[in-house]
VEXVOFI-184789 format. One record per residue: residue in one letter; x, y, z of N, C-alpha, C in turn. Coordinates in pm, 1 decimal. Example, Ala and Ser with C-alpha at 12.3 -4.5 7.8 and 13.67 -1.06 7.14 Angstrom:
residues 2
{residu:A	n.east:1319.0	n.north:-569.0	n.up:780.0	ca.east:1230.0	ca.north:-450.0	ca.up:780.0	c.east:1320.0	c.north:-330.0	c.up:780.0}
{residu:S	n.east:1285.0	n.north:-225.0	n.up:708.0	ca.east:1367.0	ca.north:-106.0	ca.up:714.0	c.east:1290.0	c.north:3.0	c.up:787.0}
//
This chain:
residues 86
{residu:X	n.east:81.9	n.north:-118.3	n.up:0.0	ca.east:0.0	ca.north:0.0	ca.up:0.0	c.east:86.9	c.north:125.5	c.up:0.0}
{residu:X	n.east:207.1	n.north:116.9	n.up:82.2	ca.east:297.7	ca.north:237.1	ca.up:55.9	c.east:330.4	c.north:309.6	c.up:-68.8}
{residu:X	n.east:375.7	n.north:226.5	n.up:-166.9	ca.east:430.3	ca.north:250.2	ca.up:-291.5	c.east:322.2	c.north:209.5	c.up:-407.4}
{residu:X	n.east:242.1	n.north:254.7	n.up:-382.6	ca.east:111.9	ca.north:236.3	ca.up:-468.0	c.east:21.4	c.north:362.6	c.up:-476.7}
{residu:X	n.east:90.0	n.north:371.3	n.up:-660.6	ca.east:64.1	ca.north:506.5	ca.up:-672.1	c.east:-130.5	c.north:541.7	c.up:-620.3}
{residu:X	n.east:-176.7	n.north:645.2	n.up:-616.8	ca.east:-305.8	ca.north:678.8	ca.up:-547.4	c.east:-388.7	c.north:648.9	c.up:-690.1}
{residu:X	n.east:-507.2	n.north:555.5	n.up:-643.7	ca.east:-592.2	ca.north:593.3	ca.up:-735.9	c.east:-730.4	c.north:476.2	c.up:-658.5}
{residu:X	n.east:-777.2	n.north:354.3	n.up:-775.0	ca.east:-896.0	ca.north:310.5	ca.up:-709.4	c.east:-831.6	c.north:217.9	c.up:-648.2}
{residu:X	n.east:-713.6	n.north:101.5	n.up:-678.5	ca.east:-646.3	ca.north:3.1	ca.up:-560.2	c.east:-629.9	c.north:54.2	c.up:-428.3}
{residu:X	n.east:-504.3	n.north:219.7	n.up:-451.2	ca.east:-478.6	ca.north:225.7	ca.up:-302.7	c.east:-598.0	c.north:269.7	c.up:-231.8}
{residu:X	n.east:-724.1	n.north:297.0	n.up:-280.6	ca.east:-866.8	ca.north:341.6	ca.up:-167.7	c.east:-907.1	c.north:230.1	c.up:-129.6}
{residu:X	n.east:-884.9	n.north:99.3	n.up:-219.8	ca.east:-923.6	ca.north:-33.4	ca.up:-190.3	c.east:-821.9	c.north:-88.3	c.up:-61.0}
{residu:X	n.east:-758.4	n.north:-69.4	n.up:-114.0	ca.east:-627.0	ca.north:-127.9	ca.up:-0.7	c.east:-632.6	c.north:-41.0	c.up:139.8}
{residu:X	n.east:-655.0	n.north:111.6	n.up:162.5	ca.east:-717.4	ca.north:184.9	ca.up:251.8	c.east:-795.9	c.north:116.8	c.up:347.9}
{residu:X	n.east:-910.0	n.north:125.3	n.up:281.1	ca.east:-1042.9	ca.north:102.3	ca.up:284.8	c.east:-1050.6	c.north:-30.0	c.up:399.1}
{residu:X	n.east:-964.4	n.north:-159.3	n.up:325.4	ca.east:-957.6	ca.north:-269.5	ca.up:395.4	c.east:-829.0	c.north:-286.6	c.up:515.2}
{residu:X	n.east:-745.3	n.north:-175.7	n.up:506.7	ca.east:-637.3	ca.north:-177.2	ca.up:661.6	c.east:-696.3	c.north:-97.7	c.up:753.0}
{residu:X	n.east:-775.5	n.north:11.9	n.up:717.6	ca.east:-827.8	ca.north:75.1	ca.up:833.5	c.east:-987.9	c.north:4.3	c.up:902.7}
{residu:X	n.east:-1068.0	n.north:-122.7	n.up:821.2	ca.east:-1176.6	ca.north:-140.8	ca.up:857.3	c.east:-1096.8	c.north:-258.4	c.up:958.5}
{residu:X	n.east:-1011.1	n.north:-336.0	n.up:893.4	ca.east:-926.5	ca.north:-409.0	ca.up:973.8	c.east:-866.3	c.north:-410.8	c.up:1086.7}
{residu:X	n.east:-769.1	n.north:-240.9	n.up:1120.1	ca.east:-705.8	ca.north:-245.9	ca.up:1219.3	c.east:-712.9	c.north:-120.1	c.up:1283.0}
{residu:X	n.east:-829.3	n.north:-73.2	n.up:1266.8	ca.east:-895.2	ca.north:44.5	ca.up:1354.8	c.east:-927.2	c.north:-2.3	c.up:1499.9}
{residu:X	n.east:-928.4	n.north:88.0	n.up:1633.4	ca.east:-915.7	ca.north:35.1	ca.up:1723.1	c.east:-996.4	c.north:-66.6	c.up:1787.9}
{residu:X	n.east:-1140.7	n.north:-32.2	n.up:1733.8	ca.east:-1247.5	ca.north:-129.1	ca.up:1786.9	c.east:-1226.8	c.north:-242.7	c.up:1721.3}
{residu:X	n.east:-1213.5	n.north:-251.6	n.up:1621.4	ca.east:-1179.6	ca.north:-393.8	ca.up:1541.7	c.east:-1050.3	c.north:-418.0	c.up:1604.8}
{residu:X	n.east:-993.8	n.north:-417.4	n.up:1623.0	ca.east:-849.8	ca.north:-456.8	ca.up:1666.0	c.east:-869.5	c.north:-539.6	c.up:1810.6}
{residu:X	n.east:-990.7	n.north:-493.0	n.up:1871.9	ca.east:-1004.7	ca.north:-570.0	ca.up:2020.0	c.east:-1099.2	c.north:-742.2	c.up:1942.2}
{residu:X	n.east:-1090.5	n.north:-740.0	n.up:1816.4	ca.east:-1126.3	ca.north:-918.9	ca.up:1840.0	c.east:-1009.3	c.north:-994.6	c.up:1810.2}
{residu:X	n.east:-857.8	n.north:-954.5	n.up:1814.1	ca.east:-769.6	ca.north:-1021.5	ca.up:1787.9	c.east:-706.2	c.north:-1024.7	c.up:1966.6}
{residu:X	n.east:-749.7	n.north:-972.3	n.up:2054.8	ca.east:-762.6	ca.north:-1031.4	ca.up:2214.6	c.east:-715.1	c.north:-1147.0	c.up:2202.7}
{residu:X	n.east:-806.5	n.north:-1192.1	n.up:2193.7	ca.east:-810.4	ca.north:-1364.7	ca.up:2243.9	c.east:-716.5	c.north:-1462.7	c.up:2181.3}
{residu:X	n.east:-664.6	n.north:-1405.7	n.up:2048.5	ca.east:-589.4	ca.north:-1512.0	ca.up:2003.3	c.east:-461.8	c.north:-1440.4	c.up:2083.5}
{residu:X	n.east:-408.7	n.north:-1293.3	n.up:2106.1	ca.east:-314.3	ca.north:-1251.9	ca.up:2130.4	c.east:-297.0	c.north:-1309.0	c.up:2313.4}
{residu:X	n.east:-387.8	n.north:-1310.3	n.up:2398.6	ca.east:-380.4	ca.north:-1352.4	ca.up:2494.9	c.east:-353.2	c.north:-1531.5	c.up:2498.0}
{residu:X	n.east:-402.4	n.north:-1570.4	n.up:2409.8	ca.east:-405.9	ca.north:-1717.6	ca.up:2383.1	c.east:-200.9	c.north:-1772.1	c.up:2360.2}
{residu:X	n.east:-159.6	n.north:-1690.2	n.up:2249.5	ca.east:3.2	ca.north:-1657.7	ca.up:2230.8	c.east:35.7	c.north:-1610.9	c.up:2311.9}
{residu:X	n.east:22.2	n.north:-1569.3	n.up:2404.3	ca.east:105.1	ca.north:-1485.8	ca.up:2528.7	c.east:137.3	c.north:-1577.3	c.up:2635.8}
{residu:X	n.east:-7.9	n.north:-1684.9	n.up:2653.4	ca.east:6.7	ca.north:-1811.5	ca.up:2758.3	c.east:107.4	c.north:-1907.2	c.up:2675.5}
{residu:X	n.east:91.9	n.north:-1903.0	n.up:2552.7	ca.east:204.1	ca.north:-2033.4	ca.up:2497.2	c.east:343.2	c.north:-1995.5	c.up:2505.5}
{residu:X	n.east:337.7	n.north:-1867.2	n.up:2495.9	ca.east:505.2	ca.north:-1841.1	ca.up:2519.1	c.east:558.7	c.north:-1833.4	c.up:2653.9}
{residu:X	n.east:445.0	n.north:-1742.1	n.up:2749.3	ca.east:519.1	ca.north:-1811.4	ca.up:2865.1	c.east:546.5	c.north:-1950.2	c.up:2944.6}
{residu:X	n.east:475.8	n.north:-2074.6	n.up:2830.8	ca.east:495.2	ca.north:-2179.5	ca.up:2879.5	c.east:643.2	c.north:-2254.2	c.up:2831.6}
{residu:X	n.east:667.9	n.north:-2155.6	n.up:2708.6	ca.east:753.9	ca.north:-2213.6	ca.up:2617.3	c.east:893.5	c.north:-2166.8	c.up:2701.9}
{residu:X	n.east:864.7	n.north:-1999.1	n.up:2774.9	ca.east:987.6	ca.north:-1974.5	ca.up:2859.3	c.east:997.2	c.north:-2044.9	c.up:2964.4}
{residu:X	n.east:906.4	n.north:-2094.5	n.up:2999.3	ca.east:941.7	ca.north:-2200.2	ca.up:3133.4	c.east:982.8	c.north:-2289.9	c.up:3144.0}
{residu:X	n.east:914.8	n.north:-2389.0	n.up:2986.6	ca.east:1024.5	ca.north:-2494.5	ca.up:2943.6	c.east:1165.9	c.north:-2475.2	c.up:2909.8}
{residu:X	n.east:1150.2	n.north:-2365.6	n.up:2862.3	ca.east:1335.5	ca.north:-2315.2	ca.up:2795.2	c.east:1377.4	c.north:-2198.8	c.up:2796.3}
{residu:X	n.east:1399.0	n.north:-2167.6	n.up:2882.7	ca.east:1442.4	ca.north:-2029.8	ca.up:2926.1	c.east:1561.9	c.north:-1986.6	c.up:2852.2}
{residu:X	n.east:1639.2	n.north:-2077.5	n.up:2852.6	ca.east:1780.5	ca.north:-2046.2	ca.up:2720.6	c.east:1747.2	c.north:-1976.8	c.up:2576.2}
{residu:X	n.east:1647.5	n.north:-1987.3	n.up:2519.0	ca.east:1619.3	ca.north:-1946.1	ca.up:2384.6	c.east:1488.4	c.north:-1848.6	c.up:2423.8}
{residu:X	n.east:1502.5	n.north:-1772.1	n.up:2472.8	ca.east:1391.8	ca.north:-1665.4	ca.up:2495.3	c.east:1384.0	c.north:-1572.4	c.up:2432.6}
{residu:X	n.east:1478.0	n.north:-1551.7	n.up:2289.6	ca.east:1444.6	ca.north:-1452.1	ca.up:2214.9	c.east:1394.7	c.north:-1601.5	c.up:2048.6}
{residu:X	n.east:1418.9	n.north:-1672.4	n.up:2074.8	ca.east:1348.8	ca.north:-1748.5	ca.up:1976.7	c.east:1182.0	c.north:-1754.2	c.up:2017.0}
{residu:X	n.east:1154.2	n.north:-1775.3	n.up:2125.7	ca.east:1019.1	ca.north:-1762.4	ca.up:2203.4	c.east:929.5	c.north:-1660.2	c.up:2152.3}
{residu:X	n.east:1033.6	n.north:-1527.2	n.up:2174.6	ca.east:967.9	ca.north:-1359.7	ca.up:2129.6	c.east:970.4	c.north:-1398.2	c.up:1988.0}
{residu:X	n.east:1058.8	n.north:-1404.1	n.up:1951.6	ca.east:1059.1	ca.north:-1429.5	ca.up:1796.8	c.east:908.9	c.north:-1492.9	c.up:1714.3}
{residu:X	n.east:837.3	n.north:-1644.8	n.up:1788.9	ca.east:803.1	ca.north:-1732.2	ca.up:1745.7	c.east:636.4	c.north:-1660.5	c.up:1777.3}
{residu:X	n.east:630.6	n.north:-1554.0	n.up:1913.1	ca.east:524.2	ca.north:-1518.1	ca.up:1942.0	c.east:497.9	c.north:-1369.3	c.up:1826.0}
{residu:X	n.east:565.3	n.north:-1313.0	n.up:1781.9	ca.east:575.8	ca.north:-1203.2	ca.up:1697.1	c.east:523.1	c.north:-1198.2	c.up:1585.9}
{residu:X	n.east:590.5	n.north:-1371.5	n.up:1519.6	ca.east:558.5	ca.north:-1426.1	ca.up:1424.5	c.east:435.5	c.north:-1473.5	c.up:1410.0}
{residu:X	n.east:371.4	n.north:-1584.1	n.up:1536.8	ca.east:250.6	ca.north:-1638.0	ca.up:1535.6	c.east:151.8	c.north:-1505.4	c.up:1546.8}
{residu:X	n.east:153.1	n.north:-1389.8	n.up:1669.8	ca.east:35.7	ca.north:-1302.0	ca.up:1609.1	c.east:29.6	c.north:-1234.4	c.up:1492.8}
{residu:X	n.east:151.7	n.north:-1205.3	n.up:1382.8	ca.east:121.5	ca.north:-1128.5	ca.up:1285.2	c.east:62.6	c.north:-1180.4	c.up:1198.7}
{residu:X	n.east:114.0	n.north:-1321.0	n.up:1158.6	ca.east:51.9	ca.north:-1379.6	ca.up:1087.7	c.east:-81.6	c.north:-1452.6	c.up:1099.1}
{residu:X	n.east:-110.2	n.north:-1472.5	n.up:1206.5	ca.east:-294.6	ca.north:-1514.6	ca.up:1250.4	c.east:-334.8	c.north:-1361.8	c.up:1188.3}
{residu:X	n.east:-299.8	n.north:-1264.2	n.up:1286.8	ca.east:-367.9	ca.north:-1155.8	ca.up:1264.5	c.east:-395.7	c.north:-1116.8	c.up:1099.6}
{residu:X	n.east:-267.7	n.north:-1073.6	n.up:999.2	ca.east:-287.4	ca.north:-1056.1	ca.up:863.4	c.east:-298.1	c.north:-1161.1	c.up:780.3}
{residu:X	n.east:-274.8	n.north:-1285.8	n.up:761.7	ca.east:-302.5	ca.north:-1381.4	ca.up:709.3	c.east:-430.1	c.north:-1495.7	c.up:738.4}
{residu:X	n.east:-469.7	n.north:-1483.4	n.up:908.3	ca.east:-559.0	ca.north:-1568.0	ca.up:911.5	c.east:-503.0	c.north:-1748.0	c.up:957.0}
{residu:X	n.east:-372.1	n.north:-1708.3	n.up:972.9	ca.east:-329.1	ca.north:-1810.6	ca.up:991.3	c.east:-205.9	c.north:-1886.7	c.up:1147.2}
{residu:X	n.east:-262.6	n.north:-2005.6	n.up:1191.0	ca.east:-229.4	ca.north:-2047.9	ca.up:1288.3	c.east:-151.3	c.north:-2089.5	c.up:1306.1}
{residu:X	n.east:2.5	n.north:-2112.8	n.up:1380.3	ca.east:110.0	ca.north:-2159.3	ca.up:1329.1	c.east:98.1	c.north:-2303.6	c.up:1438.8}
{residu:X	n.east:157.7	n.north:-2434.7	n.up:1399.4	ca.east:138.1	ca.north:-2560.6	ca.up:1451.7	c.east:219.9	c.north:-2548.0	c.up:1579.0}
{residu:X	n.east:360.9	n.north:-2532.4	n.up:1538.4	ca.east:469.8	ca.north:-2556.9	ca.up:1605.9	c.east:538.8	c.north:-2452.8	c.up:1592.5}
{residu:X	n.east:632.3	n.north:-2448.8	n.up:1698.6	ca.east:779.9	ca.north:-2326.8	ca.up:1670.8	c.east:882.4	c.north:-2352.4	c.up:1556.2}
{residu:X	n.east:859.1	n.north:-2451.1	n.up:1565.8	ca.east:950.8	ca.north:-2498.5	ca.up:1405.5	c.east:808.3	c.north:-2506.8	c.up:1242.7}
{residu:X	n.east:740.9	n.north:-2438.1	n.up:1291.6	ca.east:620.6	ca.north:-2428.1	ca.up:1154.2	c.east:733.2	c.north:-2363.4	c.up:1013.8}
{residu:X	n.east:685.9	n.north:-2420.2	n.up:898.1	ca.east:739.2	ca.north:-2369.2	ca.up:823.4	c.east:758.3	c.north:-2192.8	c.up:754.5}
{residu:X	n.east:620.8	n.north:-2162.9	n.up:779.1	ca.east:625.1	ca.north:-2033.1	ca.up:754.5	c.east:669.4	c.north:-1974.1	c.up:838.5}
{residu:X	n.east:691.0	n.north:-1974.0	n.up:984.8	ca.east:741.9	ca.north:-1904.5	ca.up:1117.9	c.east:896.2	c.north:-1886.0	c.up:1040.3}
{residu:X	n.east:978.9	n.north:-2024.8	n.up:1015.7	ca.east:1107.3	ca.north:-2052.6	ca.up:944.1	c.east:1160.4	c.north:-1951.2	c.up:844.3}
{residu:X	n.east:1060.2	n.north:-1951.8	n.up:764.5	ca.east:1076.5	ca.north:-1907.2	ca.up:649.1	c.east:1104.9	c.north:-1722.0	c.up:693.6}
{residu:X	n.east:981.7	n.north:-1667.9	n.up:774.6	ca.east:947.0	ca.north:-1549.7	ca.up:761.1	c.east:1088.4	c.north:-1498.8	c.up:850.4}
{residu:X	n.east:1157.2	n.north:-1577.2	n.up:926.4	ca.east:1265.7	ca.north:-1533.4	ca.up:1019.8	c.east:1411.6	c.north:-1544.8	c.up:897.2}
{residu:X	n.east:1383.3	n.north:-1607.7	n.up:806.1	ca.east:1508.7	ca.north:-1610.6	ca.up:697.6	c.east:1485.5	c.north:-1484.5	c.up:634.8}
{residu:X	n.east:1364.5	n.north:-1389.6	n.up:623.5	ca.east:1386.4	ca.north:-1236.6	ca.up:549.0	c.east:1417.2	c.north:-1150.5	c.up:639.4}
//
């Protein structure tokens, strides 16, 4: 959306980040974000040694539930993998 010159896409593209992540809408992603918050602090309790892989894995799992819609399995999920190699 940044680099997209203005016309009917970027009002489209607008249109759908602000109905998305305006503040009231933003309170139904709660529950999954509280939901990731209990898994990571379970994950620091199991392994306190890798606690920035933890942050890492929780960063990863809400952005991508949140903009993609999607749930990550494991800490070793492939897309988690992938998105930490860019």
């Amino acid at each position: 959306m940044t680099f997209t010159g203005y016309g009917d896409e970027w009002r489209l593209s607008r249109r759908i980040f602000h109905q998305t992540f305006r503040a009231d809408s933003a309170l139904k992603f709660r529950p999954m974000q509280i939901r990731r918050a209990r898994e990571m602090i379970v994950s620091l309790i199991d392994d306190s040694q890798h606690y920035h892989a933890h942050f890492a894995t929780f960063s990863s799992s809400v952005t991508m539930s949140a903009v993609y819609d999607y749930e990550i399995s494991a800490r070793d999920d492939p897309l988690v993998l992938l998105s930490d190699d860019t």
